[in-house]
Structure formats: C-alpha cells, structure tokens
C-alpha positions in Angstrom: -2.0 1.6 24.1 -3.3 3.7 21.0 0.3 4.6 20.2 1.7 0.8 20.6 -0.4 -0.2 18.1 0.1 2.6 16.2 3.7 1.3 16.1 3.0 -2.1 15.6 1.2 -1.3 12.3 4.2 1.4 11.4 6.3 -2.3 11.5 4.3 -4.4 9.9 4.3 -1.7 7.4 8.1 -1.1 7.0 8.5 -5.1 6.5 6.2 -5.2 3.0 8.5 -6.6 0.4 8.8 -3.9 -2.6 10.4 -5.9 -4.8 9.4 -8.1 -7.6 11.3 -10.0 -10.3 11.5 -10.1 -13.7 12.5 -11.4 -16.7 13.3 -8.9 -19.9 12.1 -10.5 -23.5 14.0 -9.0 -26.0 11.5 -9.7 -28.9 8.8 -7.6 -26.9 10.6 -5.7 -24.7 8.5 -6.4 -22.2 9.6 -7.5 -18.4 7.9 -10.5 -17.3 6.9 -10.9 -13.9 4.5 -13.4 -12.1 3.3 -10.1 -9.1 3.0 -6.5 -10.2 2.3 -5.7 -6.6 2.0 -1.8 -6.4 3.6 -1.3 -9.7 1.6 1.2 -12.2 2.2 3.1 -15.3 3.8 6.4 -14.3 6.1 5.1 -11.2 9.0 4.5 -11.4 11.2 1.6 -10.6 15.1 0.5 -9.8 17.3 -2.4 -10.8 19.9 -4.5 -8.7 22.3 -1.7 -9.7 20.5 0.9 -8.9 19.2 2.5 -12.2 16.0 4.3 -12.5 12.8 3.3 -15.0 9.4 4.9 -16.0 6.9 2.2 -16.2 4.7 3.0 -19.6 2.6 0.3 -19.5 1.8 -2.5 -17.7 -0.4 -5.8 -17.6 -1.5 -7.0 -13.9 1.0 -9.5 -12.8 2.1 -10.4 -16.1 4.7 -8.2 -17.5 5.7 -4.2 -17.2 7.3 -2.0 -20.1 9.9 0.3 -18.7 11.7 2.9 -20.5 15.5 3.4 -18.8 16.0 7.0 -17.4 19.7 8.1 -18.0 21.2 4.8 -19.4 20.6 2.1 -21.9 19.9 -1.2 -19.8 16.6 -3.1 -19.7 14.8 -4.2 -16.9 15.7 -7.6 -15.8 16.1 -9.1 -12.0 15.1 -8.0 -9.1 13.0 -4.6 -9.4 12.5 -2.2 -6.6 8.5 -0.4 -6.2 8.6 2.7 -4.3 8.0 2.0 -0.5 4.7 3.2 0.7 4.5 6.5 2.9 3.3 5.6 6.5 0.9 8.4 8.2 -1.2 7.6 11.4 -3.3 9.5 12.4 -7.1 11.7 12.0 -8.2 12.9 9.8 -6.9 16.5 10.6 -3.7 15.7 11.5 -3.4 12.9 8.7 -4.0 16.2 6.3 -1.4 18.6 8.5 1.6 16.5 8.1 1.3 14.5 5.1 0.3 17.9 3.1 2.9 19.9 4.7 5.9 17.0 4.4 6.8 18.3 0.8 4.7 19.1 -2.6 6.3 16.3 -4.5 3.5 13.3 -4.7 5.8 11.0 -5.7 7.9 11.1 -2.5 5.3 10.7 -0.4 2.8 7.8 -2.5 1.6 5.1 -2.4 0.4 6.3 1.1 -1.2 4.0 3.7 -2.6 5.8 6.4 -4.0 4.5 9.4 -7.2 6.1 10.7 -7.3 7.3 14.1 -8.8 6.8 16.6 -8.1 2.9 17.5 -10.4 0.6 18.9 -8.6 -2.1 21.1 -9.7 -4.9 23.4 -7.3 -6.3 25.8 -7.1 -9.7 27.4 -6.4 -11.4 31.1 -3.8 -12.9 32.1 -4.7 -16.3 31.4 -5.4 -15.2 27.7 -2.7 -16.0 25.0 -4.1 -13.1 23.2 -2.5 -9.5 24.4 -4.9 -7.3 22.7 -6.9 -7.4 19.1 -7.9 -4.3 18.0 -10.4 -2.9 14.9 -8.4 -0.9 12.4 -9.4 1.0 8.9 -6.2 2.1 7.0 -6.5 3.4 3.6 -3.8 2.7 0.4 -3.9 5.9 -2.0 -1.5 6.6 -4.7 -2.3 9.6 -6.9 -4.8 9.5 -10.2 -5.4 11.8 -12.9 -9.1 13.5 -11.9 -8.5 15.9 -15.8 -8.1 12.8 -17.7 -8.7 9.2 -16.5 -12.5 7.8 -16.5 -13.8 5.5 -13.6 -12.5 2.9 -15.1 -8.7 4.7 -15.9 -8.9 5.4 -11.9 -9.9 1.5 -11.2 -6.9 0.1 -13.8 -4.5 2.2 -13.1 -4.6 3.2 -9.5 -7.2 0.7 -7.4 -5.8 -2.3 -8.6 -2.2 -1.8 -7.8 -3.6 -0.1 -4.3 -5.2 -3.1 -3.8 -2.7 -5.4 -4.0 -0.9 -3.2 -1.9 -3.5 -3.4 0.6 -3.1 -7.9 0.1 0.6 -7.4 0.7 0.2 -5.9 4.4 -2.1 -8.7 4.9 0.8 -11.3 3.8 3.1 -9.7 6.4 1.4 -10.4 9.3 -0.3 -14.2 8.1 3.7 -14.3 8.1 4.6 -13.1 11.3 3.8 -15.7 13.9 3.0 -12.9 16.6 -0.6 -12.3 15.2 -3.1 -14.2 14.4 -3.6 -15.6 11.0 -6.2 -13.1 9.6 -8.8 -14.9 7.7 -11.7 -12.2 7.3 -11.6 -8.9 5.9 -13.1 -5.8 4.3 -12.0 -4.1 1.4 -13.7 -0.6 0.0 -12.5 0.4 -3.4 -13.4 3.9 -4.5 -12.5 5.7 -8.1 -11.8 9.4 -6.6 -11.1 9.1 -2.9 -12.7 12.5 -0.9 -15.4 13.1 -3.5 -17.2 9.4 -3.2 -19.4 9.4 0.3 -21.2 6.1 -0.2 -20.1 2.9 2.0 -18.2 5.0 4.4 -15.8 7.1 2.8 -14.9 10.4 4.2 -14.7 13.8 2.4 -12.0 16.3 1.6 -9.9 14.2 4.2 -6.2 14.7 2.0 -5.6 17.5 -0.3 -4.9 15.7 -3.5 -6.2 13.6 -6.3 -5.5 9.9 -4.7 -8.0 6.7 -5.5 -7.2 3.6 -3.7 -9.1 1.3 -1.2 -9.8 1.0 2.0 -9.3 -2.3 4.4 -10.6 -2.8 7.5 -9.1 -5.7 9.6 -9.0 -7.2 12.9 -5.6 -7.5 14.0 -5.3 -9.7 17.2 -1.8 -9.9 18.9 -0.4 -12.6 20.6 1.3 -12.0 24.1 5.0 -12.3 24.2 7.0 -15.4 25.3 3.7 -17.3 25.0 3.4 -20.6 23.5 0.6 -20.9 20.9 
C-alpha cells in the first residue's frame, strides 16, 4: 500500500501545469503574467518554439524580465517552468539517489520529495473512501547560502516553492478521485537542513535548497463509486 500511494502522489505530481502565459511590453520589456507559479530569477524558461531564457528579475505574479539565450525573440505566450524533480522516499535514501542522479542542480530542482514512511488508513467495504493517508512532502529549489540574507532566501526561493507547493494542491481539488482538500499545513524555512525549529530535519539533502514544507491529508475515493 505504501508504494500505491507512493505512485499516486508521483501522478498527481507529473499532472502540475508548468506553464504560464504572458504578455511582452515593449516599452518595459517586461513579460506580463497574471501566475509566476515556480518561476524565479536564475531559472530558466522556454517559449512555444522552444527557445531558451534566463529570468533576471521578476515581480510575484505580475511580470518576469527574461534575457533570450542564443536568439533575439522576447518572451511572449505560453512559457514553460522547469518541471519539478520527483523523489520518494527517507531520508537516507532521498539523499542516495537524488545526490548521486547527476551534480547539475538545475536538472534535478525544484525538487518535491515525499517523506517516507507513509501513514495510511483504509476503509470497509461499505465506505466510499479507499484509503486517506497523512503525508509531508517538501518543495526545495536551490538558494545562494554565500550571498542571499533571510529575506533574499524567502523572495527568491520560498515564495516560488510555495506556490509550487498551492499548485499540487490545485491538482487534486481538480481531480474528482480525491477528496476536495480544504485544511492544510505549510512550514516555510530560509535554509532547509540547518533550521530545526517546527519540525525540520537536518543535513537530510546535500545542497543549499530553501523551500517549504506541506503536510496534507490526502483521502482517496474508491474506484467505480458514485460520490
């Protein structure tokens, strides 16, 4: 059961939206858009054809500045975020694989990672509900520890990890198989591994990440069941 949810989550994961659109102003070459979601100075982002950007500077779902990489276009339409990096498991293994799967941060953030172990409770038979179960999954992207201050880390890096946390919980208020999830906990944290207050662990990833932590209830419907 541990790894069916496990699954489930992956999905719900894989079906975020990472795109946003926007409209390019010409007088301040900025690219309005009414979400930023993840987006953050640093990353970088695609157009509908395909070319790349490096976001400069940004304004929380207002408007990004872009600067094209290899071509001359501004960035207008619909814009692609990196997808985030899925990684289950504890904290041991979380560290193994998502250190050893390449050096590059960039390939491999934002990261949401889903803490193991998982807590589940299942249902009878003459229960709509198949299981709900108590999860803590984590959204990190990576943060400057040499030159941001606390509130660099929360700008630049909790904010957009945030939202990213509020689009997994738009998936599944849109996916008719779970229940509509009305209550929830979020932690926010500056350095993540180096803050211990409110439940945060220590030395859990090697790397500089910030981010926020959400801890949910997700309660599944049974299949073929009429709610």
């Amino acid at each position: 059961m541990t790894s069916e949810i496990s699954n489930i989550v992956k999905e719900l994961v894989l079906n975020i939206d990472t795109t946003i659109v926007g409209t390019f102003d010409i007088v301040t070459g900025k690219t309005f858009v009414c979400n930023t979601k993840w987006a953050r100075i640093g990353k970088q982002v695609t157009d509908s054809n395909n070319d790349v950007y490096l976001i400069t500077d940004i304004e929380t779902n207002e408007w990004i500045i872009a600067t094209p990489i290899n071509h001359s276009n501004n960035l207008d339409g619909i814009i692609t975020l990196a997808s985030p990096y899925w990684q289950p498991g504890t904290k041991l293994a979380a560290n193994s694989e998502w250190t050893k799967k390449t050096n590059n941060l960039l390939t491999k953030t934002p990261l949401i990672w889903l803490v193991e172990l998982i807590r589940y409770r299942k249902y009878g038979r003459e229960s709509t509900i198949d299981f709900e179960s108590d999860l803590r999954l984590f959204f990190l992207d990576e943060t400057n520890v040499s030159q941001y201050y606390v509130s660099d880390h929360r700008q630049n890096v909790v904010i957009p990890m945030e939202q990213l946390s509020n689009e997994f919980i738009e998936v599944i208020k849109s996916d008719r198989a779970f229940e509509t999830i009305e209550n929830y906990e979020v932690i926010t944290f500056s350095r993540f591994g180096v803050e211990q207050e409110n439940g945060m662990f220590k030395n859990i990833l090697d790397a500089n990440l910030s981010g926020v932590e959400l801890r949910i209830t997700l309660k599944k419907y049974k299949q073929n069941c009429k709610c």
